[in-house]
Short mmCIF file of the C-alpha atoms (twelve columns), coordinates in Angstrom:
data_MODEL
# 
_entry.id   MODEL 
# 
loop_
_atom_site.group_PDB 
_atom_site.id 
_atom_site.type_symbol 
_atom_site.label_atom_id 
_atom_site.label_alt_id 
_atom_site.label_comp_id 
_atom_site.label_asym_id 
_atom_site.label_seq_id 
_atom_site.Cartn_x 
_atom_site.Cartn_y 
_atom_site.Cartn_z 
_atom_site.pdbx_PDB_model_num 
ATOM 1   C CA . UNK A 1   -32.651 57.775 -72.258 1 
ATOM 2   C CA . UNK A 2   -33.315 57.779 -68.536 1 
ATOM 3   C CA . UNK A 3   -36.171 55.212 -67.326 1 
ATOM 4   C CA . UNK A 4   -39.349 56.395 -65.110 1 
ATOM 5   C CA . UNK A 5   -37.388 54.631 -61.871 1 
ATOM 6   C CA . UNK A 6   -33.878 56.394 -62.565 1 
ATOM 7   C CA . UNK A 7   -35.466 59.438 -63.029 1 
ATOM 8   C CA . UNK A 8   -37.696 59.323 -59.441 1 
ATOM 9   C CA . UNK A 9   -34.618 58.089 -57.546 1 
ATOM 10  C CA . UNK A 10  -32.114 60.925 -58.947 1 
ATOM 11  C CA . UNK A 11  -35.230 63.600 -57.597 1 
ATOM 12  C CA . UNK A 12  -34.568 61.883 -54.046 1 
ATOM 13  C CA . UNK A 13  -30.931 61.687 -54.434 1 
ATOM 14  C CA . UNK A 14  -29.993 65.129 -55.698 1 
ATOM 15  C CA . UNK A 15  -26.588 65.026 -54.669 1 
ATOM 16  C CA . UNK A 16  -25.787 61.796 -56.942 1 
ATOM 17  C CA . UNK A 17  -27.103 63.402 -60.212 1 
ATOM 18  C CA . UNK A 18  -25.380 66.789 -58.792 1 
ATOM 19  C CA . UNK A 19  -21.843 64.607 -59.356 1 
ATOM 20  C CA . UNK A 20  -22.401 63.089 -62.565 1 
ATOM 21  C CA . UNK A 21  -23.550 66.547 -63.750 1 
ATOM 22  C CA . UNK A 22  -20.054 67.978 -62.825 1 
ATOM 23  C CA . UNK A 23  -18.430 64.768 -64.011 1 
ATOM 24  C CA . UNK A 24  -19.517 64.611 -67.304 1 
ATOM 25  C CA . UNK A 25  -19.330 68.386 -67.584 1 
ATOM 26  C CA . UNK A 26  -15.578 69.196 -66.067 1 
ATOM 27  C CA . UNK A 27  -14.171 66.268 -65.846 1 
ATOM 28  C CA . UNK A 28  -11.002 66.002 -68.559 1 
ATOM 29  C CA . UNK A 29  -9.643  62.328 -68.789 1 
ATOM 30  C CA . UNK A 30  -5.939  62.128 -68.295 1 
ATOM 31  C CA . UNK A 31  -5.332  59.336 -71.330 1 
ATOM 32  C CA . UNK A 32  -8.367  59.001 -74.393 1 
ATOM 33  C CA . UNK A 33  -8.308  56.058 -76.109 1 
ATOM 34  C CA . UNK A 34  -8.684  56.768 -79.943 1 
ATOM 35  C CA . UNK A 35  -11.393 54.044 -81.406 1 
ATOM 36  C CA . UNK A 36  -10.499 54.612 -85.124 1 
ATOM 37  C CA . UNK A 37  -7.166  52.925 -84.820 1 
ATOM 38  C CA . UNK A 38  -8.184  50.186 -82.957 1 
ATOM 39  C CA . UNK A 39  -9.663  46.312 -84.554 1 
ATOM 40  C CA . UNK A 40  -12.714 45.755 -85.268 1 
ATOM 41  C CA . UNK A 41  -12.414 43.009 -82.262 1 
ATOM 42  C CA . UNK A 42  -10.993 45.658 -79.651 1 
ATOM 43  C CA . UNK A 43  -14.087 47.814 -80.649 1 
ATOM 44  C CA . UNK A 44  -16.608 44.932 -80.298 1 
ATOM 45  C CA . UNK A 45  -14.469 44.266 -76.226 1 
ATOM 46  C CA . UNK A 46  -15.101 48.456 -75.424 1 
ATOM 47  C CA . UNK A 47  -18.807 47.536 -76.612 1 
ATOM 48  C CA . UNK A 48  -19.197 45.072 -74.157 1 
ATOM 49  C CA . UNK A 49  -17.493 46.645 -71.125 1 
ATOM 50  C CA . UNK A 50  -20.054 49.305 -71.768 1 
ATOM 51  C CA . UNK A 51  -22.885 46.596 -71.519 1 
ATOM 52  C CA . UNK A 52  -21.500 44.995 -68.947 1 
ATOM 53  C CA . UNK A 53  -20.234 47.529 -66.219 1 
ATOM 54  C CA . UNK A 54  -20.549 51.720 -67.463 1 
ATOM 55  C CA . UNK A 55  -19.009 52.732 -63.858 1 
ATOM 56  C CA . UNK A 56  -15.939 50.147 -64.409 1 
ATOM 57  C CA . UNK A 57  -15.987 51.071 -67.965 1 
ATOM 58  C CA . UNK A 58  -15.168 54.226 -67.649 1 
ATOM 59  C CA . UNK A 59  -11.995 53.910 -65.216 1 
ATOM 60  C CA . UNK A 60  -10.993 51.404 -67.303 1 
ATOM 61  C CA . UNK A 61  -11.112 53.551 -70.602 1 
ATOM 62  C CA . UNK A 62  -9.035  56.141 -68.844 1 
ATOM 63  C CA . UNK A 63  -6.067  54.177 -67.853 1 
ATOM 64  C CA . UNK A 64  -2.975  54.398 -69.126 1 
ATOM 65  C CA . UNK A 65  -2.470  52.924 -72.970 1 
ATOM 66  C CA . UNK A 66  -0.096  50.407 -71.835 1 
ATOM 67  C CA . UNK A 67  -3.007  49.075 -69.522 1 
ATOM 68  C CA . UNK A 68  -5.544  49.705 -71.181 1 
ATOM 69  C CA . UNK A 69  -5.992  46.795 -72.919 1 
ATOM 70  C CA . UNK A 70  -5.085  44.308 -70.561 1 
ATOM 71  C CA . UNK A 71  -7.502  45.576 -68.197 1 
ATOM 72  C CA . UNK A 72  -10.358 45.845 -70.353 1 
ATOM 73  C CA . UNK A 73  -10.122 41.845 -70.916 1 
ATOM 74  C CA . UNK A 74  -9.059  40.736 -68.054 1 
ATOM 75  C CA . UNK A 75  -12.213 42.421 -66.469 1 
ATOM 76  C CA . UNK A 76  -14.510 40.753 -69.487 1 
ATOM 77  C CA . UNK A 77  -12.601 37.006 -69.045 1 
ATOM 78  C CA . UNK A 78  -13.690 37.407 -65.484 1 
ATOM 79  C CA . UNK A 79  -16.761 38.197 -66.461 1 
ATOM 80  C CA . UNK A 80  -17.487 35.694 -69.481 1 
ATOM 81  C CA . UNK A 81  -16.484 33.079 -66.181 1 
ATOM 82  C CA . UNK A 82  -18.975 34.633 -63.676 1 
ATOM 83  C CA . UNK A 83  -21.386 34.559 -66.289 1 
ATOM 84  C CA . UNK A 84  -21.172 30.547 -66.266 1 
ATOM 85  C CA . UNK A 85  -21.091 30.645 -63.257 1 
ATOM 86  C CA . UNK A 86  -24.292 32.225 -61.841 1 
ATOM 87  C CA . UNK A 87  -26.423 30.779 -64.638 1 
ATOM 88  C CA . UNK A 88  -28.446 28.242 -63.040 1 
ATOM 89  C CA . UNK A 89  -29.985 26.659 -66.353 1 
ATOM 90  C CA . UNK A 90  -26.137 25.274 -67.078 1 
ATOM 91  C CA . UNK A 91  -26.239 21.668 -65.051 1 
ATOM 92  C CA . UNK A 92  -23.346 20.997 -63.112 1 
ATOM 93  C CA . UNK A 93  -21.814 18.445 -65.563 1 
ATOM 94  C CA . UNK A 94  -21.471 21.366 -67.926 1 
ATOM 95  C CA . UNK A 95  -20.779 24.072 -65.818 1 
ATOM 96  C CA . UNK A 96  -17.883 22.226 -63.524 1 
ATOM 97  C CA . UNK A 97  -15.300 21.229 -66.579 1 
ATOM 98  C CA . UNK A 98  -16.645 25.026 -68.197 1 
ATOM 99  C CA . UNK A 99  -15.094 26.630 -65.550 1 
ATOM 100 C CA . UNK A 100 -12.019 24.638 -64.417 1 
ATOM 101 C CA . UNK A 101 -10.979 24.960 -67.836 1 
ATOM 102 C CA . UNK A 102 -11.695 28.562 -68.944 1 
ATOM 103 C CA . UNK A 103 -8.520  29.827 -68.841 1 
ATOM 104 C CA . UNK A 104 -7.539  27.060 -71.529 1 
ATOM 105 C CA . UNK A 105 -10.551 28.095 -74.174 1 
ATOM 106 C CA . UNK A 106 -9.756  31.599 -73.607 1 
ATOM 107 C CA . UNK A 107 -6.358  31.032 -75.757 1 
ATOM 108 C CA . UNK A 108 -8.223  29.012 -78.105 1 
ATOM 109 C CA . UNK A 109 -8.804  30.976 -81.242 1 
ATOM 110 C CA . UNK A 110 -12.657 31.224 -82.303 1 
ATOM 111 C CA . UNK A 111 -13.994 30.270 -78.995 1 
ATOM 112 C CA . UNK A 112 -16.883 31.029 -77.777 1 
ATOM 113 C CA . UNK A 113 -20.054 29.658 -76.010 1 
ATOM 114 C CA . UNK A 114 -23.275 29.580 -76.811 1 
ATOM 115 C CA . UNK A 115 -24.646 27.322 -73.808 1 
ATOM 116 C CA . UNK A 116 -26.239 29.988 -71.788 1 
ATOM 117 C CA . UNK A 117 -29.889 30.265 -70.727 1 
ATOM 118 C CA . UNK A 118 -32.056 32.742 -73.167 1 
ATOM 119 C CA . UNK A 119 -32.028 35.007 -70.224 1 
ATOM 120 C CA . UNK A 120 -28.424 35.515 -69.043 1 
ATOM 121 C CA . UNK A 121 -27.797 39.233 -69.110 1 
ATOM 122 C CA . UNK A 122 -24.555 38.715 -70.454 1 
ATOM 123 C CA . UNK A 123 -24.908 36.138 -72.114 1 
ATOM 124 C CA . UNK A 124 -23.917 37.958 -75.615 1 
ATOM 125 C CA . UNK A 125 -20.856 38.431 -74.301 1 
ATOM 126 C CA . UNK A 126 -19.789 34.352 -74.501 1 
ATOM 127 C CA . UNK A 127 -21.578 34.104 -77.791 1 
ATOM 128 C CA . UNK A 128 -19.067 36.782 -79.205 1 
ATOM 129 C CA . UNK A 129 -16.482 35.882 -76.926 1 
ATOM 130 C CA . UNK A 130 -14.135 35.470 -80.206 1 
ATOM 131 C CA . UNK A 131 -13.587 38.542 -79.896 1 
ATOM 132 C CA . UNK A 132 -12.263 38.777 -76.420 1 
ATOM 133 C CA . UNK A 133 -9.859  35.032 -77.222 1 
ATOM 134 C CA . UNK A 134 -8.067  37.524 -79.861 1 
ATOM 135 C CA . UNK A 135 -7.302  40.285 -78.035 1 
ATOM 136 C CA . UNK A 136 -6.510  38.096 -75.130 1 
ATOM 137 C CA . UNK A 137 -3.725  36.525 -77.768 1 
ATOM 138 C CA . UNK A 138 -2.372  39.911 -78.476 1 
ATOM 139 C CA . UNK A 139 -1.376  41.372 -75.405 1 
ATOM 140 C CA . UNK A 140 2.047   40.943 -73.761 1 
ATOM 141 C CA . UNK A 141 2.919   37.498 -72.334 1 
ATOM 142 C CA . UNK A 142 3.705   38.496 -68.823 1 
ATOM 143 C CA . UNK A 143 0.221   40.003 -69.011 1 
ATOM 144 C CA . UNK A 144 -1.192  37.061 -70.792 1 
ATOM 145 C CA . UNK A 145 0.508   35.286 -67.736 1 
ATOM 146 C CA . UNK A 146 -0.966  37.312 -65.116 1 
ATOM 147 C CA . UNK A 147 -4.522  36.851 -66.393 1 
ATOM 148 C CA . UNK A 148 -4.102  32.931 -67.314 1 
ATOM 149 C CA . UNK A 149 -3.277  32.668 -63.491 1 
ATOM 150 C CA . UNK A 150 -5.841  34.552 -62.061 1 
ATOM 151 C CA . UNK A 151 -8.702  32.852 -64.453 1 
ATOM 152 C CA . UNK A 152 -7.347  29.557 -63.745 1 
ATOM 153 C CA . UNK A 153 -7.947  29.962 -59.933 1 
ATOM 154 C CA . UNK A 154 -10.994 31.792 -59.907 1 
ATOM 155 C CA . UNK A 155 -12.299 28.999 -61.799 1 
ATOM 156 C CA . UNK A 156 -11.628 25.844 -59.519 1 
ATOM 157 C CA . UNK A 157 -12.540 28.430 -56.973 1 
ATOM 158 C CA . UNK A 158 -16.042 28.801 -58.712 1 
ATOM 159 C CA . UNK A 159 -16.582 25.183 -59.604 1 
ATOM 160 C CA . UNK A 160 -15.441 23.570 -55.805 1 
ATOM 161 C CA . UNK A 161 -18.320 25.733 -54.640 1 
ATOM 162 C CA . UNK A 162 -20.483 24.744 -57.605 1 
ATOM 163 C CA . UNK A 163 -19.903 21.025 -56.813 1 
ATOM 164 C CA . UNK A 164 -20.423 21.435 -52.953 1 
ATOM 165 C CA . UNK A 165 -23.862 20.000 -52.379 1 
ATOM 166 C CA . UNK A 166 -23.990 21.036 -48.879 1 
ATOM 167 C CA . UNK A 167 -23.261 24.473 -49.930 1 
ATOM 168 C CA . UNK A 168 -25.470 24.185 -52.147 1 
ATOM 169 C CA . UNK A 169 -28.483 23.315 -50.148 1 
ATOM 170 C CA . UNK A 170 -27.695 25.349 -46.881 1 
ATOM 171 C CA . UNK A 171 -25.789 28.636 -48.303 1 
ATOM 172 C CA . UNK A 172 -22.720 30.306 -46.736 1 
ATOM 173 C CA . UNK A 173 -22.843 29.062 -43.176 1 
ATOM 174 C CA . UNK A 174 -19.588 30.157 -41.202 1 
ATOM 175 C CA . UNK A 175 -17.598 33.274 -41.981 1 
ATOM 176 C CA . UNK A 176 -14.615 31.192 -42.682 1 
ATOM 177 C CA . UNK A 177 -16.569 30.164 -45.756 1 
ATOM 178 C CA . UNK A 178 -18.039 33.589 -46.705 1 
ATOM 179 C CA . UNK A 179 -14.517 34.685 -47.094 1 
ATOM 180 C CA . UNK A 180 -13.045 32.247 -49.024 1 
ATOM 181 C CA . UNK A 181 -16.022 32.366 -51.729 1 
ATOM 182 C CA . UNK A 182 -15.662 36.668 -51.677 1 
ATOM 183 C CA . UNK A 183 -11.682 35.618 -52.499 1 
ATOM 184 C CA . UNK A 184 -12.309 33.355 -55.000 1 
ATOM 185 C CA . UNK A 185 -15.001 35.711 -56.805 1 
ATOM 186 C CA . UNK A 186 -13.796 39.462 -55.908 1 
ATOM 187 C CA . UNK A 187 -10.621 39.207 -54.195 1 
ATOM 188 C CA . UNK A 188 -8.831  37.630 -56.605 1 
ATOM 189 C CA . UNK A 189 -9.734  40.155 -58.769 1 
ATOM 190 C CA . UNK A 190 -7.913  42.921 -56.759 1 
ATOM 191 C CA . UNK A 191 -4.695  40.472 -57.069 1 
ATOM 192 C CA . UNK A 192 -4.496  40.525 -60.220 1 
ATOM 193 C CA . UNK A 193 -5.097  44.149 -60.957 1 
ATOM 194 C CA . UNK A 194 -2.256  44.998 -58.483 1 
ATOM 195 C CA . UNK A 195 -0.089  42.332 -60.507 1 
ATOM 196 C CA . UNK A 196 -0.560  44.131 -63.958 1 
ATOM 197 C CA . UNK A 197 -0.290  47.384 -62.432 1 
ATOM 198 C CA . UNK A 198 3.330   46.437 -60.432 1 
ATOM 199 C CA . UNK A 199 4.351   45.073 -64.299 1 
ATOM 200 C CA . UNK A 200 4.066   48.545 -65.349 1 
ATOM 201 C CA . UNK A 201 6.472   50.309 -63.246 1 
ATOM 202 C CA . UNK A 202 9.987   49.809 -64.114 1 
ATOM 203 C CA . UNK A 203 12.227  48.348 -61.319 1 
ATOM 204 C CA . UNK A 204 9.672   47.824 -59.455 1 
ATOM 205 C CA . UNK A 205 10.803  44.090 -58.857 1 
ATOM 206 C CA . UNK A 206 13.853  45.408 -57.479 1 
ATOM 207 C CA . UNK A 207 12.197  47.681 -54.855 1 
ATOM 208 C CA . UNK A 208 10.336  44.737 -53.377 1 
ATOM 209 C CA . UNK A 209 13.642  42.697 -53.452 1 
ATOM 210 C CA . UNK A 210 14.703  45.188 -51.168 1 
ATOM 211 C CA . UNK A 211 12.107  45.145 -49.100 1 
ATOM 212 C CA . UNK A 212 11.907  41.343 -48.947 1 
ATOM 213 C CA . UNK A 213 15.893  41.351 -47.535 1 
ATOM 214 C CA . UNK A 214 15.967  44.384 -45.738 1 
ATOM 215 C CA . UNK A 215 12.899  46.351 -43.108 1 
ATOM 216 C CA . UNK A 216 15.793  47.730 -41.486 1 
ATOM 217 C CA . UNK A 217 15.543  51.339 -43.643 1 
ATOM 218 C CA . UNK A 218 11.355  51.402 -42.421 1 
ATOM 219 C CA . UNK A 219 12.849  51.202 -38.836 1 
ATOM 220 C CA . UNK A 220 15.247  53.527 -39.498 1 
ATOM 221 C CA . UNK A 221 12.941  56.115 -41.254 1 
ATOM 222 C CA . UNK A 222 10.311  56.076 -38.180 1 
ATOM 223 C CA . UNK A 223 13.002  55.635 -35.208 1 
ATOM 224 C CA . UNK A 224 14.538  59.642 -35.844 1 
ATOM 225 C CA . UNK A 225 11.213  61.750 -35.407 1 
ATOM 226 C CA . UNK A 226 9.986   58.412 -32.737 1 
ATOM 227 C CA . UNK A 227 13.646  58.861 -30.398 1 
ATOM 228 C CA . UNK A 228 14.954  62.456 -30.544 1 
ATOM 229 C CA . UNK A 229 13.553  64.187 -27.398 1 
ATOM 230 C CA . UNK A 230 11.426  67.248 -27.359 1 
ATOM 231 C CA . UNK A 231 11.794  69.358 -24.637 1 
ATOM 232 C CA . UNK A 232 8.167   70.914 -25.221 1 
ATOM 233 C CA . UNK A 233 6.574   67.204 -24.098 1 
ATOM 234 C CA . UNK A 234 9.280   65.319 -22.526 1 
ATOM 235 C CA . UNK A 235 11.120  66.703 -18.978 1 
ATOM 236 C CA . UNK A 236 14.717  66.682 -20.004 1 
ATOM 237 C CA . UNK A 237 15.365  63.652 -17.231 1 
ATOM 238 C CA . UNK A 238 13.430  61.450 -19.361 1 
ATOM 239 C CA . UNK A 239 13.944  59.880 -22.795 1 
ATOM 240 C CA . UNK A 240 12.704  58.113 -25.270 1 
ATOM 241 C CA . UNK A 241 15.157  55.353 -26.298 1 
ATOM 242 C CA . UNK A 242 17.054  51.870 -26.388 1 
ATOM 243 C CA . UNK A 243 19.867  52.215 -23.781 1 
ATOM 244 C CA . UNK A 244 21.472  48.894 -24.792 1 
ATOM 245 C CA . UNK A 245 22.415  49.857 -28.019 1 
ATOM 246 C CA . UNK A 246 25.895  50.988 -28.118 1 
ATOM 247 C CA . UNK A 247 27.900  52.825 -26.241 1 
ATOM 248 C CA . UNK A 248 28.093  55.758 -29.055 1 
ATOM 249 C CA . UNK A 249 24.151  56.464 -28.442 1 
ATOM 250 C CA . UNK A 250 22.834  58.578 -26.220 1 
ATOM 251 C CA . UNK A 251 21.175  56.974 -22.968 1 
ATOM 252 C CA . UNK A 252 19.254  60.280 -21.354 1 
ATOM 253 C CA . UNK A 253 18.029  63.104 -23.294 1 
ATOM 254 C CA . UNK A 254 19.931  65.095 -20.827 1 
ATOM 255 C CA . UNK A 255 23.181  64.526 -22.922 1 
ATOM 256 C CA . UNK A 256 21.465  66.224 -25.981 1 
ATOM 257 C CA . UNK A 257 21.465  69.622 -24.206 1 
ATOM 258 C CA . UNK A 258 25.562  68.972 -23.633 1 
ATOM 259 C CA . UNK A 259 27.386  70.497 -27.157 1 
ATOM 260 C CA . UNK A 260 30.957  68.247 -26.238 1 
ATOM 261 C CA . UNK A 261 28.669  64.955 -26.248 1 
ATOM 262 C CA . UNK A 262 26.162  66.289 -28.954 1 
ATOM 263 C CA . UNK A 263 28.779  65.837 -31.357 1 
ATOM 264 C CA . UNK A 264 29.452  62.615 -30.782 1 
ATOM 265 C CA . UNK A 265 26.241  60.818 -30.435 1 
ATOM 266 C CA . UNK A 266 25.094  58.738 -33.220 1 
ATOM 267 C CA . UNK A 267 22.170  56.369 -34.176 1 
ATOM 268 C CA . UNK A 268 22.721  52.847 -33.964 1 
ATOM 269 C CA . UNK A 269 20.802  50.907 -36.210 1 
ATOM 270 C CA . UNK A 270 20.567  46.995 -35.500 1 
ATOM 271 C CA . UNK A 271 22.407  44.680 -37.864 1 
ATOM 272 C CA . UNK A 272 20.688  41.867 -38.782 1 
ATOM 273 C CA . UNK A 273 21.818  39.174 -40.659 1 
ATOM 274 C CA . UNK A 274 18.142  38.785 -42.146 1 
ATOM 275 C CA . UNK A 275 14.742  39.949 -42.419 1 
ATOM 276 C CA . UNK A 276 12.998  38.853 -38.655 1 
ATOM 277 C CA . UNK A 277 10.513  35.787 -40.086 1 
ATOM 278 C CA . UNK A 278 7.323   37.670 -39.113 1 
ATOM 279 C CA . UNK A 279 8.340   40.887 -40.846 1 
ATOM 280 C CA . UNK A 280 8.715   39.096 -44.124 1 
ATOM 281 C CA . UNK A 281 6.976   41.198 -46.921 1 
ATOM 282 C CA . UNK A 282 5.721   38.997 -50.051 1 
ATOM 283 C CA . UNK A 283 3.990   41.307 -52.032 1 
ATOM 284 C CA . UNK A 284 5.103   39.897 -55.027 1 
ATOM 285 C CA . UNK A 285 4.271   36.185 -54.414 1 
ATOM 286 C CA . UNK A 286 2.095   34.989 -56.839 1 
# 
């Protein structure tokens, strides 16, 4: 049931109710997750990511079935910890060892917390957060991993700015620090998303291998349509071209438009002996 303000601003904003018209009318998910064979506990985690976030809750309930799961708690552990964290009615003694530690009582079985002011919007979530521990438990380890990691550092994240006093009593006051908080609360959050999601794809761990030892094949792939002349924009005098790398390449486009020479032109690529320093590619550091 629509409120008396949702209703006024989807009048003004036509074009947003327009969209989730022709979502919820045309749209056909690509994966449906099937609630009758799931536990009672998985049910009571879809509950809350309703409660907590519809718009992420929906992605979320579309995604693959092998991610499914892992994605729906690792968005309500992050949110059972950002919970703690914004509730001002925890003091400081409570909340710093709460959230340095969550990823530790989120393998605990039975845990839960019940600590949170009577006004916590989410605070329902920690009472029952049971649930979430034993789903947590039943996912795959490298996922368990993944989310253990990403928890853990959020949290000391959280609770250094928590314990800063001078933070505390002035704000954010230099960019430097405004970016380092939106890490620690939102950023990390992409990180670990892209983690789970590169577990997924098989040999996928190889490809980045390969891109760790080798940029040479990127080069390679841009230098063709980058270095072969076109006589509609270049005069044929003129090239575009190293003309100190081999003797075998062509130095002036003029020796394109000669067949004998043509034939034996050919691309040398550099040979390095490994990736140059600042073109190192760590997308899989952790």
């Amino acid at each position: 049931m629509l409120k008396t303000t949702e209703v006024l601003y989807y009048a003004i904003h036509f074009g947003e109710l327009r969209q989730i018209i022709q979502w919820q009318t045309w749209h056909d998910p690509v994966h449906n997750r099937d609630p009758e064979k799931e536990a009672p506990s998985l049910q009571t985690c879809f509950d809350f990511l309703d409660k907590t976030s519809r718009s992420f809750s929906s992605v979320i309930q579309e995604l693959h079935p092998e991610l499914l799961v892992p994605v729906a708690v690792f968005y309500l552990i992050l949110r059972g910890l950002d919970t703690i964290e914004d509730d001002m009615t925890i003091s400081l003694s409570v909340k710093d060892p709460l959230l340095r530690q969550f990823y530790k009582n989120m393998e605990k079985e039975g845990w839960n917390y019940d600590g949170n002011g009577p006004n916590e919007k989410d605070r329902d979530l920690l009472v029952q957060f049971q649930n979430v521990t034993e789903e947590f438990r039943k996912i795959k380890p490298v996922y368990r991993d993944i989310i253990k990691d990403i928890t853990e550092k959020m949290g000391n994240g959280m609770a250094d700015y928590c314990a800063n006093a001078e933070h505390n009593a002035n704000g954010v006051e230099t960019i430097g620090d405004y970016d380092i908080y939106c890490y620690y609360v939102a950023g990390l959050v992409g990180n670990g998303l892209t983690r789970l999601f590169v577990e997924v794809v098989s040999q996928i761990r190889l490809c980045f291998r390969v891109l760790n030892s080798r940029s040479r094949w990127g080069f390679s792939f841009r230098r063709q349509p980058a270095c072969v002349p076109s006589k509609r924009t270049l005069p044929i005098s003129e090239g575009f071209g190293p003309r100190r790398s081999g003797p075998s390449t062509a130095t002036s486009s003029k020796t394109f438009s000669i067949p004998r020479k043509r034939k034996r032109l050919s691309i040398a690529a550099p040979r390095w002996s490994s990736t140059p320093s600042n073109m190192q590619i760590n997308v899989c550091s952790t």
